[in-house]
Structure formats: structure tokens, C-alpha cells
N, CA and C atoms of all chains as a GROMACS GRO file, in nm:
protein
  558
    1UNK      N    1  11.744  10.590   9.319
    1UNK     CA    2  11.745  10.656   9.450
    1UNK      C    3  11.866  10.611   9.530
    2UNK      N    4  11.937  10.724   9.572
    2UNK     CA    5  12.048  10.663   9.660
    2UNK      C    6  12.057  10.604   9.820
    3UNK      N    7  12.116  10.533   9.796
    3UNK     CA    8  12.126  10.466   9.939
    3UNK      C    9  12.131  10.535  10.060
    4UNK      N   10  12.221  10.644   9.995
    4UNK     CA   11  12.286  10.775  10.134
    4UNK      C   12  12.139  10.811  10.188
    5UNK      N   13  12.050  10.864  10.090
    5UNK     CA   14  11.960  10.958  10.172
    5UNK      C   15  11.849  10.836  10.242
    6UNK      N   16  11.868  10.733  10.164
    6UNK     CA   17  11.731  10.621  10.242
    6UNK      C   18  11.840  10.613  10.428
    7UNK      N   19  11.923  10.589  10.394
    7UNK     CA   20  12.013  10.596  10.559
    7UNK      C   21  12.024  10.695  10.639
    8UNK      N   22  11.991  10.813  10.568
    8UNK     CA   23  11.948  10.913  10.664
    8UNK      C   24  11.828  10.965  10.694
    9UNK      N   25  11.722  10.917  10.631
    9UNK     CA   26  11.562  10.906  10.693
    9UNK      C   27  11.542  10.837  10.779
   10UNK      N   28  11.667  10.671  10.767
   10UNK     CA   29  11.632  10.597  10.871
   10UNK      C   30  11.678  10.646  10.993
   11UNK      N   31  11.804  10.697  11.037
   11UNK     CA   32  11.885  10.712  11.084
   11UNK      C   33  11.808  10.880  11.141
   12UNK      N   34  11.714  10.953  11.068
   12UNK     CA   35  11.635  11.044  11.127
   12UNK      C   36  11.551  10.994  11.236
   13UNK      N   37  11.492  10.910  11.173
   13UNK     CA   38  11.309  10.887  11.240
   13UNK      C   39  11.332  10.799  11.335
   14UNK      N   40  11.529  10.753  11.341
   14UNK     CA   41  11.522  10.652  11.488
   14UNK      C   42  11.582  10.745  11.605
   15UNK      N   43  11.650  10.831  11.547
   15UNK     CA   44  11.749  10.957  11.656
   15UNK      C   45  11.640  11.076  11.715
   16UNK      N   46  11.484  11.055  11.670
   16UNK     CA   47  11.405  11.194  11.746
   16UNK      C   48  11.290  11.126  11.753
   17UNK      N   49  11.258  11.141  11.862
   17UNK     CA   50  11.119  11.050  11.929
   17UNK      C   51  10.995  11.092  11.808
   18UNK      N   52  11.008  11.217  11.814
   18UNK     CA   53  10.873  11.272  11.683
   18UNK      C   54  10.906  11.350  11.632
   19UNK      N   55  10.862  11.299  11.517
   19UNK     CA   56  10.925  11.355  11.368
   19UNK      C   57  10.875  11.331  11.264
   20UNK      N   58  10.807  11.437  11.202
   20UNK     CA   59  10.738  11.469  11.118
   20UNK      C   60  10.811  11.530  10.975
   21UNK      N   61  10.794  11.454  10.834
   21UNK     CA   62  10.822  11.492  10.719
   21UNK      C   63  10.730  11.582  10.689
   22UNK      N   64  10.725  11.728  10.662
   22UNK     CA   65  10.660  11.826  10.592
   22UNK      C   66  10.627  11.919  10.504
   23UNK      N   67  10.574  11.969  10.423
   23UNK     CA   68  10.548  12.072  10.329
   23UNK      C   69  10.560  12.205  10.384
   24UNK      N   70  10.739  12.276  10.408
   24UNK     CA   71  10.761  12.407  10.497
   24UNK      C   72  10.778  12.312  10.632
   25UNK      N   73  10.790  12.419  10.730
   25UNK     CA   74  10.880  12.414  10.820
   25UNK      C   75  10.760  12.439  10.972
   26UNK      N   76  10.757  12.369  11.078
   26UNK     CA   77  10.681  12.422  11.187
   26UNK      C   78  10.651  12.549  11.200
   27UNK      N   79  10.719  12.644  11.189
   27UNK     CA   80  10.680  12.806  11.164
   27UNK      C   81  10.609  12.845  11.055
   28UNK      N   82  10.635  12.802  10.934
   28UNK     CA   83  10.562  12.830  10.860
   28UNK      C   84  10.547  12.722  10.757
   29UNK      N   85  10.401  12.677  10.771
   29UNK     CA   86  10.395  12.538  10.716
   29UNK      C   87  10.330  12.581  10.572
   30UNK      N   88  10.365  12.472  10.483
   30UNK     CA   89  10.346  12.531  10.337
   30UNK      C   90  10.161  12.457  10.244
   31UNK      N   91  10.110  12.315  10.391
   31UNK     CA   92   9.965  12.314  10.330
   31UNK      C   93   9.895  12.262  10.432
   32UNK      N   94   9.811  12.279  10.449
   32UNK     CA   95   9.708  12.281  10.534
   32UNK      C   96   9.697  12.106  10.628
   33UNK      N   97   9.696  12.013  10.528
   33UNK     CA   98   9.737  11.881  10.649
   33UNK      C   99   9.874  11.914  10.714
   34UNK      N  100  10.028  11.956  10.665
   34UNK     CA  101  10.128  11.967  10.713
   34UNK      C  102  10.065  12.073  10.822
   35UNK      N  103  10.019  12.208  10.800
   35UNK     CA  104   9.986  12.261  10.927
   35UNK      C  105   9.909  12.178  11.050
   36UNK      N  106   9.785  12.140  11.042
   36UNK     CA  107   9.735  12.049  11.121
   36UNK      C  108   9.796  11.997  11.154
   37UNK      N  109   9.900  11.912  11.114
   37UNK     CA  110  10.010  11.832  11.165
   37UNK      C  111  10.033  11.848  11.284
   38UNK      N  112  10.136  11.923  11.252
   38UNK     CA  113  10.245  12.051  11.301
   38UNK      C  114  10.114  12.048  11.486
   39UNK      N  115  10.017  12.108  11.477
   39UNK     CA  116   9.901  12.134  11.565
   39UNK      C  117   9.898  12.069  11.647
   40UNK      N  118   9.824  11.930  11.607
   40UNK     CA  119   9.845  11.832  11.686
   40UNK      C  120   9.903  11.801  11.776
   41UNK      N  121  10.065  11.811  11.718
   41UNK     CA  122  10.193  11.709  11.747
   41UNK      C  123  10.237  11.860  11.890
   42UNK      N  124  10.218  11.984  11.861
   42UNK     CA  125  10.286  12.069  11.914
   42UNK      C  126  10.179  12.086  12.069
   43UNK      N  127  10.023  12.054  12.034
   43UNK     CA  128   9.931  12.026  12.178
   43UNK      C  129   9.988  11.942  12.318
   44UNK      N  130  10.137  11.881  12.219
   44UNK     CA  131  10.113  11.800  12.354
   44UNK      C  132  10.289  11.841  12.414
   45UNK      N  133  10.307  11.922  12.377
   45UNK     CA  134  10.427  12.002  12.441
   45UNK      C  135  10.543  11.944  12.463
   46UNK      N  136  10.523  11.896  12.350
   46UNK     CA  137  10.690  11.853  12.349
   46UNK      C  138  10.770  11.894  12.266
   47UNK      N  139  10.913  11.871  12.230
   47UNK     CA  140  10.959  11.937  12.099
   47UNK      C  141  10.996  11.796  12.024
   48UNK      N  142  10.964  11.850  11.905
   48UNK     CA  143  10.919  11.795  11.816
   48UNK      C  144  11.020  11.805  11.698
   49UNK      N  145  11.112  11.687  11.592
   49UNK     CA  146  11.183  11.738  11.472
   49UNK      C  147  11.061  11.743  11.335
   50UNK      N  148  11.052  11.878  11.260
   50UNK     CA  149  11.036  11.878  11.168
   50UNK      C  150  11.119  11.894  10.999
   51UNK      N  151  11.122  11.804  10.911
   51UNK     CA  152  11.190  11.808  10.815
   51UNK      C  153  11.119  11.852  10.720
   52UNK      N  154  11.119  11.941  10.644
   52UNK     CA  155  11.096  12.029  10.496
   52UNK      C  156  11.130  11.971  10.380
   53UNK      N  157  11.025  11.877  10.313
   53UNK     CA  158  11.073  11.825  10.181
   53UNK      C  159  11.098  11.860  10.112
   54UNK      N  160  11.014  11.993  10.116
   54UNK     CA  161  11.028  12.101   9.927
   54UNK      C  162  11.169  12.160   9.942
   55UNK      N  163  11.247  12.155   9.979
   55UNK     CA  164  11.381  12.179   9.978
   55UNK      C  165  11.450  12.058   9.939
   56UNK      N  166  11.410  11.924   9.943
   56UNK     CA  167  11.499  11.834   9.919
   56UNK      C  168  11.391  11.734   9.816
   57UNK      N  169  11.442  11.712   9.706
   57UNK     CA  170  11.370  11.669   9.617
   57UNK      C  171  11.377  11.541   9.623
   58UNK      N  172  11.515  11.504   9.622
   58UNK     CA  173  11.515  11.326   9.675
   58UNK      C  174  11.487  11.280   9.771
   59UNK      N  175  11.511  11.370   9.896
   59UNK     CA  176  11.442  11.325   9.991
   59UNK      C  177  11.269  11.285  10.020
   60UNK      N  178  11.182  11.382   9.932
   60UNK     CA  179  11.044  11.387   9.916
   60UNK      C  180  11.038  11.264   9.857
   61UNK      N  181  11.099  11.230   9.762
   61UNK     CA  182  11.058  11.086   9.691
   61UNK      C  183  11.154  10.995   9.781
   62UNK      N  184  11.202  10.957   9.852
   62UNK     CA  185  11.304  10.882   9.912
   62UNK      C  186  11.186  10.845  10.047
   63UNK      N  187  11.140  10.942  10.130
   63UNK     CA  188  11.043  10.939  10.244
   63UNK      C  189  10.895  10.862  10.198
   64UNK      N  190  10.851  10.874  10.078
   64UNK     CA  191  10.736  10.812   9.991
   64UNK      C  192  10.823  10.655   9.978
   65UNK      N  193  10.898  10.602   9.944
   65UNK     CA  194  10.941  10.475   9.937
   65UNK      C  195  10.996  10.388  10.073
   66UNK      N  196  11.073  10.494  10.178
   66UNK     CA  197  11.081  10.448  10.282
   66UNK      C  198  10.924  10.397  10.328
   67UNK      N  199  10.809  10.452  10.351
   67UNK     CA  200  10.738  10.404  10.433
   67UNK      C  201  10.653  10.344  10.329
   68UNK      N  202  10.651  10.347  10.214
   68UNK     CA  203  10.574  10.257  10.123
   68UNK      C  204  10.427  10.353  10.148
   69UNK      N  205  10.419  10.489  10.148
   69UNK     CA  206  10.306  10.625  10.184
   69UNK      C  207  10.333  10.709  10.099
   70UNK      N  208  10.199  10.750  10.030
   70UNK     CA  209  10.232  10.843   9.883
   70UNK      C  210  10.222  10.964   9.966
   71UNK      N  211  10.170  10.995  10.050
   71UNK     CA  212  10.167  11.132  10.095
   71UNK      C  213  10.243  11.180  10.180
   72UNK      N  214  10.286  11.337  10.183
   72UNK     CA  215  10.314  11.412  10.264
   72UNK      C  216  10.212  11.502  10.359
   73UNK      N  217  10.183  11.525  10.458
   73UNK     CA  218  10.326  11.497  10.538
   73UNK      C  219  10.301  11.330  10.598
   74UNK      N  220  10.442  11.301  10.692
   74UNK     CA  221  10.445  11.187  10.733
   74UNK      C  222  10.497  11.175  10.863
   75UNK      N  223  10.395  11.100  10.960
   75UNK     CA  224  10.486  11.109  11.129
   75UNK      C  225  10.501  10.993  11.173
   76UNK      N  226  10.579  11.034  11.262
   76UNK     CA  227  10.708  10.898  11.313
   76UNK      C  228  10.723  10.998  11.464
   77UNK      N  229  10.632  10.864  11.566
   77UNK     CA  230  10.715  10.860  11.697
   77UNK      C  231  10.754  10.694  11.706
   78UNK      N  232  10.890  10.766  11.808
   78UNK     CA  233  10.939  10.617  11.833
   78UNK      C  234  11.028  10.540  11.712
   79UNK      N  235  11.034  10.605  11.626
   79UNK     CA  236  11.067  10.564  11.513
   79UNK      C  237  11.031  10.483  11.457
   80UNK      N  238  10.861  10.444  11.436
   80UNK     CA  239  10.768  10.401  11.392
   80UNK      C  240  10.674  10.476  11.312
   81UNK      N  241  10.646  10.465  11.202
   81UNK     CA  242  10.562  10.527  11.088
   81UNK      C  243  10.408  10.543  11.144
   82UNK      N  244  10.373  10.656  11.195
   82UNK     CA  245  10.240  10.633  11.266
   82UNK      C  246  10.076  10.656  11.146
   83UNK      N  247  10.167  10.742  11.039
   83UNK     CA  248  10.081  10.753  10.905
   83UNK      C  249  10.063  10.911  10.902
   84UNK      N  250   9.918  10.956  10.827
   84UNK     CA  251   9.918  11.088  10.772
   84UNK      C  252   9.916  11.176  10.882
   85UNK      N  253   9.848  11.293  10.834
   85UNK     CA  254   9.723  11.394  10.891
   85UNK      C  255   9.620  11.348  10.952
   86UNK      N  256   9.504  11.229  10.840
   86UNK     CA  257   9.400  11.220  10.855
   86UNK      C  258   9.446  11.103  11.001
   87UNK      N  259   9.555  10.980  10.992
   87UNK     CA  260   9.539  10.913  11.063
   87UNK      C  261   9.599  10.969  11.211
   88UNK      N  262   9.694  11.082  11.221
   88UNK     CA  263   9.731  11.158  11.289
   88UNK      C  264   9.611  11.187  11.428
   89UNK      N  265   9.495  11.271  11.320
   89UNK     CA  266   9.421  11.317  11.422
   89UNK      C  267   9.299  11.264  11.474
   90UNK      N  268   9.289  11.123  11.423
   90UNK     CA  269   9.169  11.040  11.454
   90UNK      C  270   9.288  10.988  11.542
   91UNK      N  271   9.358  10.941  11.590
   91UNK     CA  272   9.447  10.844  11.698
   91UNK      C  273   9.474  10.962  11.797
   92UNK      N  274   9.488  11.070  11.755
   92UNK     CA  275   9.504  11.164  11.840
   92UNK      C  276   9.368  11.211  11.959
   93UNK      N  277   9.249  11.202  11.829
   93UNK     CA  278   9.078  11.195  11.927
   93UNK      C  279   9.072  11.070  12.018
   94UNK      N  280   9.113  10.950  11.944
   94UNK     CA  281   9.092  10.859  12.062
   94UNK      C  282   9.194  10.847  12.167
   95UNK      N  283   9.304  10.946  12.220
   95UNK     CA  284   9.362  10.948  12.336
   95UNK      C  285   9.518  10.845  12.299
   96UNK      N  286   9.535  10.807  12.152
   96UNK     CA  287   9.640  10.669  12.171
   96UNK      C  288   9.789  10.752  12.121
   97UNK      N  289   9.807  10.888  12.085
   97UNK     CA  290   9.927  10.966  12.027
   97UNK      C  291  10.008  10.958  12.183
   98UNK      N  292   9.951  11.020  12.282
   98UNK     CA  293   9.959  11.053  12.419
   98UNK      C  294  10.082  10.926  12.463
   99UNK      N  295  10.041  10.834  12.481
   99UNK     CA  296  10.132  10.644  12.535
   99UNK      C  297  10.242  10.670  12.469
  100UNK      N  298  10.232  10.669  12.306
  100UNK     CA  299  10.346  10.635  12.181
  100UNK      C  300  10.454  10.770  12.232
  101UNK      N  301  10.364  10.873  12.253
  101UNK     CA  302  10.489  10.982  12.253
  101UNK      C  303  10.594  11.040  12.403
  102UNK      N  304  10.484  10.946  12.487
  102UNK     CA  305  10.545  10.878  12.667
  102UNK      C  306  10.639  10.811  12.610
  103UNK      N  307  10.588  10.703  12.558
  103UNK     CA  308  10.722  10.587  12.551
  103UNK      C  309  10.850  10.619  12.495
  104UNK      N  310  10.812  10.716  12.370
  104UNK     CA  311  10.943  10.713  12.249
  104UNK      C  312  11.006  10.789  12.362
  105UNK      N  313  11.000  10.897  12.413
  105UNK     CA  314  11.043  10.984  12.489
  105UNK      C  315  11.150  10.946  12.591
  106UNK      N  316  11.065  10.856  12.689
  106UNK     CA  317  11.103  10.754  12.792
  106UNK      C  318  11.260  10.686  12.737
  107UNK      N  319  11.196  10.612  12.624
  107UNK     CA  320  11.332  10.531  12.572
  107UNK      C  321  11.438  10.589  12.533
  108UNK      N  322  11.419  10.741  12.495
  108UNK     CA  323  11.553  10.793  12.445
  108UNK      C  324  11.626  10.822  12.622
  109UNK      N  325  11.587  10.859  12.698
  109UNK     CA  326  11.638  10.941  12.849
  109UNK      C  327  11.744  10.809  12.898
  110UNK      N  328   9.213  11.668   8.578
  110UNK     CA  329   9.142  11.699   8.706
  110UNK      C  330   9.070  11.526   8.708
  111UNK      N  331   9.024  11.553   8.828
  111UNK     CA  332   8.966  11.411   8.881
  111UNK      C  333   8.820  11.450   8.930
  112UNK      N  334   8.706  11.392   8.897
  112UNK     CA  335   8.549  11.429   8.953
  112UNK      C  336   8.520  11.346   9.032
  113UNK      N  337   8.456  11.355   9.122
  113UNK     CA  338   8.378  11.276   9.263
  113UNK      C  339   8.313  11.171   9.224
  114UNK      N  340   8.271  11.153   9.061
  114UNK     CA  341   8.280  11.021   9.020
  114UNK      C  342   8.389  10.913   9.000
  115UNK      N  343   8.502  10.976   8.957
  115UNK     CA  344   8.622  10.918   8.935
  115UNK      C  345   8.633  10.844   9.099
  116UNK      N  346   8.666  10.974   9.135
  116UNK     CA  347   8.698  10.871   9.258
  116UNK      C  348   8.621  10.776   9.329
  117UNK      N  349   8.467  10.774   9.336
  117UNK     CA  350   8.415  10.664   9.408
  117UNK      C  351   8.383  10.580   9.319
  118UNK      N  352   8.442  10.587   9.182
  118UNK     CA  353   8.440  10.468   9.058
  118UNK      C  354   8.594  10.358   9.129
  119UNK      N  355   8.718  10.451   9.149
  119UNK     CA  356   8.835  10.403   9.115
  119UNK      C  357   8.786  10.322   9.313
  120UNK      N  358   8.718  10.380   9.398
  120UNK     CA  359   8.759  10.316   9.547
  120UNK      C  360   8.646  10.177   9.573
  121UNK      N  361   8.542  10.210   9.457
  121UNK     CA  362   8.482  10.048   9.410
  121UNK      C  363   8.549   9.954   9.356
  122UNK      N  364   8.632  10.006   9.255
  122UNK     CA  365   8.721   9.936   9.215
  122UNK      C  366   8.817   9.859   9.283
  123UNK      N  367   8.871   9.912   9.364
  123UNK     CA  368   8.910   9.851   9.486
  123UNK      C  369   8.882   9.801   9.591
  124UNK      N  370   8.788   9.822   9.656
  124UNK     CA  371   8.684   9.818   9.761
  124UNK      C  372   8.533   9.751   9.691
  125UNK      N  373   8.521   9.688   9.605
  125UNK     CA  374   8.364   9.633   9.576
  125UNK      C  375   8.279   9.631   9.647
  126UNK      N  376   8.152   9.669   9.692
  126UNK     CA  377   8.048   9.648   9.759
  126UNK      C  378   8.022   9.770   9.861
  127UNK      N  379   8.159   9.871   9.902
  127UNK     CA  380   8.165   9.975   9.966
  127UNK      C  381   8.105  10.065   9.974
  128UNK      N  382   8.079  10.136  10.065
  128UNK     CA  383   7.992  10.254  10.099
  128UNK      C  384   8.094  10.388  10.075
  129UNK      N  385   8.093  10.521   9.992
  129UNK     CA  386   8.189  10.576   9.981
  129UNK      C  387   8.087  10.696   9.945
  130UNK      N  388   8.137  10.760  10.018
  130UNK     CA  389   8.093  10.957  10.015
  130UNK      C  390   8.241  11.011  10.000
  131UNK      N  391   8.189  11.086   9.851
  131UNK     CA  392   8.317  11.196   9.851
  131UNK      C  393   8.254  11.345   9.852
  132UNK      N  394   8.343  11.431   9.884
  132UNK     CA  395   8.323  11.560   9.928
  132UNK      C  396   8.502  11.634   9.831
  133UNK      N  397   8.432  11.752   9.771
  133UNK     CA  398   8.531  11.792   9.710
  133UNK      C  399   8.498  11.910   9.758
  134UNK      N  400   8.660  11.936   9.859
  134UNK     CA  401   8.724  12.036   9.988
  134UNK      C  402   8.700  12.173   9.918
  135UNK      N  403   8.714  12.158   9.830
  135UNK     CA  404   8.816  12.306   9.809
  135UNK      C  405   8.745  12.385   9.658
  136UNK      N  406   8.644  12.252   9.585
  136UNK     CA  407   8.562  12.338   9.442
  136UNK      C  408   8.659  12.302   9.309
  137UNK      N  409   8.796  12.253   9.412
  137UNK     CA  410   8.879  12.270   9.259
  137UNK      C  411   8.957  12.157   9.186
  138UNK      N  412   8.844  12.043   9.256
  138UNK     CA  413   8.869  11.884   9.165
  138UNK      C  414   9.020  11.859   9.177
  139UNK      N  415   9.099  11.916   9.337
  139UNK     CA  416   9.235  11.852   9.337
  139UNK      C  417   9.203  11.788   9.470
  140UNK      N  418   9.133  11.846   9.567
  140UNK     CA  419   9.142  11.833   9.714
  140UNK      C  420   9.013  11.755   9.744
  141UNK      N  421   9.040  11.594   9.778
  141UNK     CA  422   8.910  11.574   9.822
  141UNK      C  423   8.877  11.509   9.970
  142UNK      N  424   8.786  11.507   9.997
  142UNK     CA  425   8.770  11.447  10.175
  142UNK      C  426   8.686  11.324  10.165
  143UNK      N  427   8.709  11.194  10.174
  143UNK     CA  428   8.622  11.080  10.117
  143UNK      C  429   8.575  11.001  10.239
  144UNK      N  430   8.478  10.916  10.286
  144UNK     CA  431   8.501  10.852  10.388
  144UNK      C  432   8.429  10.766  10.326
  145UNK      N  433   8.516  10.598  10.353
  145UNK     CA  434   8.462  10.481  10.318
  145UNK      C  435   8.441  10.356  10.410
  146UNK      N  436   8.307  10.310  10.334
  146UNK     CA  437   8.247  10.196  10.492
  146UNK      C  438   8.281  10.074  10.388
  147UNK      N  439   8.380   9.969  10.466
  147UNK     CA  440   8.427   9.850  10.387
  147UNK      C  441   8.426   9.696  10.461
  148UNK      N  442   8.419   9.643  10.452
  148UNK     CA  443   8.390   9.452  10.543
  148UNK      C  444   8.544   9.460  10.528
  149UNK      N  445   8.623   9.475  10.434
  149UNK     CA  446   8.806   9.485  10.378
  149UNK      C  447   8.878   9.517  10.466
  150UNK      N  448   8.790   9.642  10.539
  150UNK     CA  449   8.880   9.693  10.652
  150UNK      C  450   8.891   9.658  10.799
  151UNK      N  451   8.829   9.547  10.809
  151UNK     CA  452   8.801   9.500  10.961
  151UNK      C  453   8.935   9.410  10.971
  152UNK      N  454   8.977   9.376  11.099
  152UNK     CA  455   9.077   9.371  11.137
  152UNK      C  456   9.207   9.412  11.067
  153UNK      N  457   9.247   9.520  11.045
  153UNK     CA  458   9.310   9.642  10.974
  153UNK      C  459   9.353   9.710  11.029
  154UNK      N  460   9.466   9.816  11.082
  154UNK     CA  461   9.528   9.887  11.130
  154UNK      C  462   9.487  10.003  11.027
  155UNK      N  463   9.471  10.111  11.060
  155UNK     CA  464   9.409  10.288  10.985
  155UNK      C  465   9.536  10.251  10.856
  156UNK      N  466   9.648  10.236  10.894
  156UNK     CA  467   9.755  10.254  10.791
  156UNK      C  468   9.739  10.125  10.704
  157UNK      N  469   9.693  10.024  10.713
  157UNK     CA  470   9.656   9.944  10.616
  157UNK      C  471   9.566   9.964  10.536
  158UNK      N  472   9.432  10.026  10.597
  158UNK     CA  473   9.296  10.078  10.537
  158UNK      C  474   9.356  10.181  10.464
  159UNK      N  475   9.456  10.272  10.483
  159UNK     CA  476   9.438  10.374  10.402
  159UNK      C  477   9.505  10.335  10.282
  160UNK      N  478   9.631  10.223  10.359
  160UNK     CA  479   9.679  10.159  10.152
  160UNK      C  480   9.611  10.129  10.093
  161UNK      N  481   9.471  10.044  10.115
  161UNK     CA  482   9.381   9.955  10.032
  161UNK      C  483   9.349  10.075   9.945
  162UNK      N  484   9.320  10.206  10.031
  162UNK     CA  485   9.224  10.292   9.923
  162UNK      C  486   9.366  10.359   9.840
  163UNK      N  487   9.464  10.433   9.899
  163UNK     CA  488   9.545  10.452   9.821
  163UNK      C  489   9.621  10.416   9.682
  164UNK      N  490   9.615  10.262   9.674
  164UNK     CA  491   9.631  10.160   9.564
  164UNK      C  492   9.532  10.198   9.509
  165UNK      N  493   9.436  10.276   9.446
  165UNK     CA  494   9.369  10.271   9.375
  165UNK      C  495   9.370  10.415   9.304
  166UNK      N  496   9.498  10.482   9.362
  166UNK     CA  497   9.557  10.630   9.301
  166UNK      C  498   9.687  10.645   9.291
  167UNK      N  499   9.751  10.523   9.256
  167UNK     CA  500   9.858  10.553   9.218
  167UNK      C  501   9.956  10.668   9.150
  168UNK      N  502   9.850  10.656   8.993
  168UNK     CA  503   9.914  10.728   8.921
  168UNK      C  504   9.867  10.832   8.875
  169UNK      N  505   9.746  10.894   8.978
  169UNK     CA  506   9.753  11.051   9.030
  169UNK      C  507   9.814  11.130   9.141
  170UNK      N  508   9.825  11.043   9.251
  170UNK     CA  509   9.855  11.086   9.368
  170UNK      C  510   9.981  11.211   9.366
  171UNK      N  511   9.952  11.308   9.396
  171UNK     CA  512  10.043  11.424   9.404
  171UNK      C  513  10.046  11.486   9.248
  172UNK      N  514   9.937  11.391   9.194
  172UNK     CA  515   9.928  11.490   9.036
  172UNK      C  516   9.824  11.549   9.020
  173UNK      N  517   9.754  11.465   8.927
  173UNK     CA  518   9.611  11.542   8.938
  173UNK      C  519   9.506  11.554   9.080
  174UNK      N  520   9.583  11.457   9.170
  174UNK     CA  521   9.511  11.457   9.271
  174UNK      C  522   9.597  11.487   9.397
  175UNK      N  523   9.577  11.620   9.414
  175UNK     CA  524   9.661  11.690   9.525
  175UNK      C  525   9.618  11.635   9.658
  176UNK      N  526   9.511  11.596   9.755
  176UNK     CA  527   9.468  11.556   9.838
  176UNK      C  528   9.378  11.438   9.853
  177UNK      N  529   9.403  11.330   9.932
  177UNK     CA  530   9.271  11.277   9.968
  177UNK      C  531   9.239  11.234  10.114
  178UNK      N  532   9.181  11.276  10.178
  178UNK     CA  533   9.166  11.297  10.344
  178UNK      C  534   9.070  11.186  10.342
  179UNK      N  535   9.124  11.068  10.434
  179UNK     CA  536   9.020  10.955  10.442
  179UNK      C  537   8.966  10.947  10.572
  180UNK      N  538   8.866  10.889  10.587
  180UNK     CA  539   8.797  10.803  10.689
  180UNK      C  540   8.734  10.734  10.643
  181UNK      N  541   8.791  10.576  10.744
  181UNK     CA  542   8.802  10.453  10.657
  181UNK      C  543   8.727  10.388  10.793
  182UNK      N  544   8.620  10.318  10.809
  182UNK     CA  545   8.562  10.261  10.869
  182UNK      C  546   8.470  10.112  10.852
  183UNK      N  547   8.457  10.023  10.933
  183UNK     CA  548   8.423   9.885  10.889
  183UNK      C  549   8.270   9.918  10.932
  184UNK      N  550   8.175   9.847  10.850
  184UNK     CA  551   8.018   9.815  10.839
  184UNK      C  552   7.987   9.838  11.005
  185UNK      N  553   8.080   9.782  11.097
  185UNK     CA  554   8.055   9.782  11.249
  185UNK      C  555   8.075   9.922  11.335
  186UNK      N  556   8.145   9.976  11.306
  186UNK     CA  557   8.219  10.087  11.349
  186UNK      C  558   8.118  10.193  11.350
   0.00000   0.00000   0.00000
């Protein structure tokens, strides 16, 4: 795996407050956790970077070794690995997505 | 393919003594929805709990086993 693309995942997930690795694209998402995702993240009105793995093959396996997470999709506010879908929308029920995506926000301005 | 035995064989395996309901999403032994009650997972962050169970699908994950949607909860919870 090359170095180049591990430096530009990092160099992604620290330059956009939230940012989500996905299966397809926010418009048209390609599986059902990446959609949910996408849901979630878009409830709370902000804009949001989404990246499309199935277009980039090293990147899909490059994003699985960066965060040491076999699955897609994968979110990052703050440029912190926040985890899946499933952990997405249980942190999202208990009110704690809301702070993380104040702060990342905050810190970029 | 992977059966709803497999998997609450392979998350004992990892998890010993655990409480584990699986639910297969979709009929078609790729997609499953599992939720597991563990003592392992107490003081644990969700993203730690979900490695414990993850390590125990390595070398299906994104193969024979297209999904696994967790909820991971301690005996207290």
C-alpha cells in the first residue's frame, strides 16, 4: 500500500470537519448503511465531505488500514474516527454527534 | 455463506459467556443485525466493543459476510 494515498486520507479527514468514506456518493448512495449515513450526518445541516470508495480501489483498502475498521462506510468529525453506521446512529440517539460536529466546525473558522 | 449459527459460534468464541441474538436482515446469509450482551465490554468505547466482535470475522468480512450491524451492550446497560 502506498504511502501517497495513506497521506491523503490523512490529510482528508483533518482538512473537513465531517467526512464520511462511502459506497457511491451523497446523491446517490450505493448501500443502505452508506445511505443512513449520508441521513444522519445531512439532519444536522451542515455540509458535509463525502468520498466514494468504489471508484478508488486502494483507497477502499488504504481507509480499512488507516483506522484499523473493516467496514465501509466510515466517519470522521474533527478528524477523529467516530466509527460505522451502527455506531453513527446510536451516538447520534443519545444527542453526542451534535458537540463533536459544534466543535470540529468551530475549530476550522 | 455464513448461518446465524456461525456467527454466534465465532462471537462466543470471542466473547465467552455472552449473550448474542442474531437476526439475518435480508434471508440471504450475507447481511446480518446481531446484538451482544458482554462483562468485555464495560468500560469500552462503542469503537472498541465493535473491534472485540469484529476480530472474530476477519477473514469474511466484506466476503462471505457482506454486513454485520452491531449492538454491543454490557450485562448493566
Amino acid at each position: 500500500m502506498s504511502r501517497v494515498v495513506m497521506d491523503e486520507i490523512k490529510q482528508e479527514v483533518e482538512s473537513h470537519p465531517v467526512l464520511i468514506y462511502m459506497k457511491g456518493t451523497k446523491e446517490a448512495p450505493q448501500c443502505g448503511f452508506s445511505a443512513a449515513s449520508v441521513q444522519v450526518l445531512g439532519s444536522y445541516g451542515v455540509p458535509f465531505k463525502d468520498v466514494n470508495i468504489l471508484v478508488d480501489q486502494e483507497k477502499w483498502a488504504a481507509v480499512k488500514t488507516f483506522s484499523q475498521w473493516p467496514t465501509i462506510p466510515q466517519i470522521y468529525i474533527g478528524g477523529k474516527f467516530i466509527g460505522g453506521c451502527d455506531i453513527l446512529r446510536e451516538m447520534h440517539a443519545r444527542g453526542e454527534i451534535a458537540p463533536l460536529i459544534e466543535q470540529a466546525i468551530a475549530a476550522k473558522r | 455463506m455464513i448461518t446465524t449459527d456461525d456467527i454466534r459460534s465465532r462471537i462466543l468464541g470471542a466473547l465467552p459467556g455472552a449473550a448474542v441474538e442474531v437476526r439475518d436482515m435480508t434471508g440471504t446469509s450475507d447481511h446480518y443485525e446481531v446484538r451482544v450482551v458482554a462483562r468485555e465490554f464495560e468500560g469500552k468505547s462503542l469503537i472498541e466493543r465493535h473491534r472485540l466482535v469484529y476480530a472474530a470475522f476477519t477473514d469474511v468480512m466484506g466476503g462471505a459476510l457482506h454486513a454485520l450491524s452491531l449492538r454491543t451492550l454490557t450485562p448493566g446497560e
